[in-house]
N, C-alpha and C positions, 0 to 999 in steps of 0.2 A: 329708815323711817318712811313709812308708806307717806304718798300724796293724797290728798283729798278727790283728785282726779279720776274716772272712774275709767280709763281707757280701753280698761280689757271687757268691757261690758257691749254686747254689738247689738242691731237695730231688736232682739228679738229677744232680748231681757238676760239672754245666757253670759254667767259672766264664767272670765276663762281663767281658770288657777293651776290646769296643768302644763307644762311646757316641756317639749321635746325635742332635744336636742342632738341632732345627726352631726359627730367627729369628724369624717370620713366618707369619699364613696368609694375606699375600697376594701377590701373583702375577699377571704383566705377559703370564703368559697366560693358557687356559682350556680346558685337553685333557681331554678329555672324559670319561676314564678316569680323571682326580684330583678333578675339581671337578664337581658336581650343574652342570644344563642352569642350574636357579635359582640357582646362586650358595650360598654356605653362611652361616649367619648369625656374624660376627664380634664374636670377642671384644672387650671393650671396652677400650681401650688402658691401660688402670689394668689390666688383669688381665696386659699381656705382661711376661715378666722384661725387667729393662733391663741394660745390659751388665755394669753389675756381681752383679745377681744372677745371670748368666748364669754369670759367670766363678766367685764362690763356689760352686756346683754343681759345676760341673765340675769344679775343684778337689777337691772332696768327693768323687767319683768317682776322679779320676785318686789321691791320698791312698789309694786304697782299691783300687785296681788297673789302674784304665782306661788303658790305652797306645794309645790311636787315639780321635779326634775326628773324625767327620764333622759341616759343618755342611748342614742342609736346609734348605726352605721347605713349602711356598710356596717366591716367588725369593729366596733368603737376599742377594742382593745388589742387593733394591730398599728395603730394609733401611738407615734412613740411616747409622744407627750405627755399620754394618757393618764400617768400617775400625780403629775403636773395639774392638770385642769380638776380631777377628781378632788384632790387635796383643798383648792381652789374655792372650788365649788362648795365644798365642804363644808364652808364658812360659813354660807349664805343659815338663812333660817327655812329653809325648805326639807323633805324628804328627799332624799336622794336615792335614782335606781338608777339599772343598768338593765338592755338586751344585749343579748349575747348568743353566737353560734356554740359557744361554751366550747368550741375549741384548744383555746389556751389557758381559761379561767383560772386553772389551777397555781398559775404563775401571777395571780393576783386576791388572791383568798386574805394576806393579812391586811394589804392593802382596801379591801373593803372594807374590815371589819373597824380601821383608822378612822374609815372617812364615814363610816354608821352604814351602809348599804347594807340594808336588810333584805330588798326585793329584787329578783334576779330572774327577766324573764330569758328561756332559749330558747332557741327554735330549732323544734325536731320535727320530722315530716314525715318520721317512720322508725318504726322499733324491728326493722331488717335490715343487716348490713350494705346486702344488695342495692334495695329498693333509694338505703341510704346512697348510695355511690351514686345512681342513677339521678336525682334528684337531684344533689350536690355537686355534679361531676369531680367529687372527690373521697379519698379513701377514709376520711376520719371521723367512722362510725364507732369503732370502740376507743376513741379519746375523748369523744363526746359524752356517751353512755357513761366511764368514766370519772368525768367532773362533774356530772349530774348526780352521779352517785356521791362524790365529796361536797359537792355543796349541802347535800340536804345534811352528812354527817357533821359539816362543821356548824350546822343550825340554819342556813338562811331558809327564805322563806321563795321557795323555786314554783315558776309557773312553766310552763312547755305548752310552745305553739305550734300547732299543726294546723299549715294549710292544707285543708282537706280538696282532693282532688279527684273525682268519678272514673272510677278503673284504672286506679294508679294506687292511694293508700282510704280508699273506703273503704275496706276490707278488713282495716287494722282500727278501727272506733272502737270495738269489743275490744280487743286489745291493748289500746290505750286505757280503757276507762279500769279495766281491770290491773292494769299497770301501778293506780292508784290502791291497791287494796292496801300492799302494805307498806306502803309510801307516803309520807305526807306532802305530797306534792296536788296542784291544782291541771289538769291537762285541759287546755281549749280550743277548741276545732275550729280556726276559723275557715269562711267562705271563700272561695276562691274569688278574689278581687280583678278590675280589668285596671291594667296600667301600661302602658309604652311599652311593646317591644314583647310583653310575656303571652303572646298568642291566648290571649284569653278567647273561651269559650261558653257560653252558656251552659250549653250540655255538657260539660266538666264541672259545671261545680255540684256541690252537694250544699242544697238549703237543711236550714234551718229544721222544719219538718220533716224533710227526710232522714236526719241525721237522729230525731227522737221519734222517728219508725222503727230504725234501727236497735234502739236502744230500748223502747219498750216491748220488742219480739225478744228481747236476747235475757231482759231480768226481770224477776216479778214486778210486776207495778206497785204496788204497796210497798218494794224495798227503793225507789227512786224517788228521792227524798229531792222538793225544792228548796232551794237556800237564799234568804233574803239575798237579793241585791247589793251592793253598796251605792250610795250617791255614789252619780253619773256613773255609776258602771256600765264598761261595753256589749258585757256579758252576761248571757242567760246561764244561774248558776245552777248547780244540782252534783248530789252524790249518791254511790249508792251505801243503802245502810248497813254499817259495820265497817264502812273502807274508811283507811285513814285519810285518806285524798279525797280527792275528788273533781268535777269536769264540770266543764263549761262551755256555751257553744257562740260568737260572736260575728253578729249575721248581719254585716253591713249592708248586702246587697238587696237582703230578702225583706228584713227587718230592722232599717235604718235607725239609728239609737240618735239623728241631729236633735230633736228637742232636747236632751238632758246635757247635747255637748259642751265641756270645758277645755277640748285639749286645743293648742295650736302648735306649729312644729318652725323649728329653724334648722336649714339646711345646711350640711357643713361649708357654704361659700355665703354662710350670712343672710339669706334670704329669706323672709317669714309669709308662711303657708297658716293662712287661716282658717284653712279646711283640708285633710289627706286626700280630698278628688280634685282641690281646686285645680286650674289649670291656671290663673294668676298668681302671681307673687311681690313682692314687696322687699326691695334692697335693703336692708339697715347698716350692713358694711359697709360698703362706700360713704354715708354720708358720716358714718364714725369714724370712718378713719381721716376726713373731711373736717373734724371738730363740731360739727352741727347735732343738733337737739335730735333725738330719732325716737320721742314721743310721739311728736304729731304723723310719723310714719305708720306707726304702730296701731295708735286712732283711729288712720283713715283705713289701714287695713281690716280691723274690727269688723268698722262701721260697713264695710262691703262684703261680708261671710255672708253666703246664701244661708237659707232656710236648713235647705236640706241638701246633703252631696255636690257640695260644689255648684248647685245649680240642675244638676242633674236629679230631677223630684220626678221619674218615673223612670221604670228597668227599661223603657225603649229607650230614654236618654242613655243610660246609663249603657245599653247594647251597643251605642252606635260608635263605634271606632275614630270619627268624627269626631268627638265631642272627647273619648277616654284617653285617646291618642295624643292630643294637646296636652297631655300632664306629664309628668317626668316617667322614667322606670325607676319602681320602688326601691332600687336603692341607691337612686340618686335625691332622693327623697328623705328617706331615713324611717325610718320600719315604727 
């Protein structure tokens, strides 16, 4: 039974109903745009919530307005418990989804279909084996490709995320979108983002308008069809016409989506992030496990979300290492 309280509503009228939830920071692979070259120092396993703190959280959210559950990683499904919390979670009256390196997916297909999980995003960064290994520094390009292939035959509803990265896999956007022809899958490119440790670079990424330079050199413009939006979607939608798929391009850095935002994220040690740049956070384990009320945590977290990026409302913020470097590496964060 929802409260009349409106908590999740912060100074700028946005109220927030998605919640995202990181299992894990560890991870069966090592791409190089989420995880430092060294590795990130890991929490100590007394610190990660275990299923049931999980599940009271989110509870506490969804009570309070949350209608959509993503779970992250790290791999949220190297995760032993995982089928535990899913189950769980199950219950709540929310949408339940999952991201996935889709690595081992296949070893959890009926176990979605239990707990209703129809939305199933992975992240792929490249449709070359190679390019794949390089990126991942691991070999498991045709077990991925793979499960990608059995999710969409066992029906779900599959998205694939590629971070796009300037002289590395720009070269593969045609490719991707055409990957879509006779797929019904959604492919979307995002920006290459700056976080802790992943040597971000400006001149590495590929905006927003660059990416539909691309794209409108490569197919006739009249077959590049726009696709409404969804409420708060992150993504600028489009396909082209005649494909069953279709692509979409999510441009945090170029073209920041913070007016329409809903999401907030908790990290697998319990901590809630009220923004993906924020460089603050807000404990709700400890005082749970404490017996204390972790509404008014929640609140005051809300009520402190900048406008825009964490605080960071201009790309020189946003450039300066200073300011990006204070946040976590993304997947200690949760994707």
């Amino acid at each position: 039974m929802k409260t009349n309280q409106n908590i999740l509503q912060d100074n700028f009228g946005r109220q927030h109903s998605y919640l995202r939830i990181s299992l894990t920071e560890l991870c069966n692979l090592r791409c190089t745009y989420c995880m430092p070259e060294e590795g990130v120092k890991l929490e100590p396993r007394s610190h990660i919530m275990n299923f049931d703190e999980i599940y009271t959280i989110a509870k506490t959210f969804v009570d309070h307005g949350v209608t959509k559950i993503r779970l992250t990683g790290g791999e949220p499904l190297i995760r032993k418990d995982v089928q535990i919390i899913l189950k769980k979670l199950a219950t709540l009256p929310v949408e339940l989804a999952i991201s996935t390196n889709a690595v081992t997916v296949d070893r959890f297909i009926e176990v979605f279909k239990t707990c209703g999980i129809q939305n199933i995003n992975v992240s792929l960064d490249s449709l070359n084996a190679e390019k794949f290994k390089e990126i991942t520094r691991r070999h498991d390009f045709d077990k991925v490709y793979q499960n990608i292939q059995l999710l969409i035959k066992e029906g779900f509803n599959v998205k694939l995320n590629a971070v796009l990265i300037k002289g590395f896999n720009d070269n593969e956007i045609i490719d991707f979108i055409k990957f879509t022809k006779a797929l019904p899958i959604s492919v979307r490119f995002i920006e290459f983002m700056p976080f802790d440790g992943n040597k971000w670079d400006k001149a590495k990424m590929m905006s927003y308008a660059e990416v539909m330079t691309l794209v409108n050199s490569a197919f006739d413009k009249a077959s590049i069809l726009r696709i409404e939006d969804a409420p708060n979607d992150t993504s600028k939608n489009y396909k082209i016409e005649g494909y069953k798929g279709s692509f979409a391009i999510i441009s945090s850095v170029t073209n920041p989506f913070c007016d329409s935002c809903n999401r907030i994220r908790l990290t697998a040690n319990g901590r809630l992030k009220n923004c993906l740049f924020s460089a603050t956070e807000s404990d709700l384990l400890t005082p749970l496990r404490d017996g204390k009320d972790i509404t008014p945590i929640i609140s005051k977290a809300m009520q402190s979300k900048f406008k825009i990026r964490g605080g960071m409302d201009t790309l020189e913020k946003l450039e300066s290492p200073e300011l990006h470097s204070k946040n976590r590496s993304m997947i200690s964060i949760g994707g």
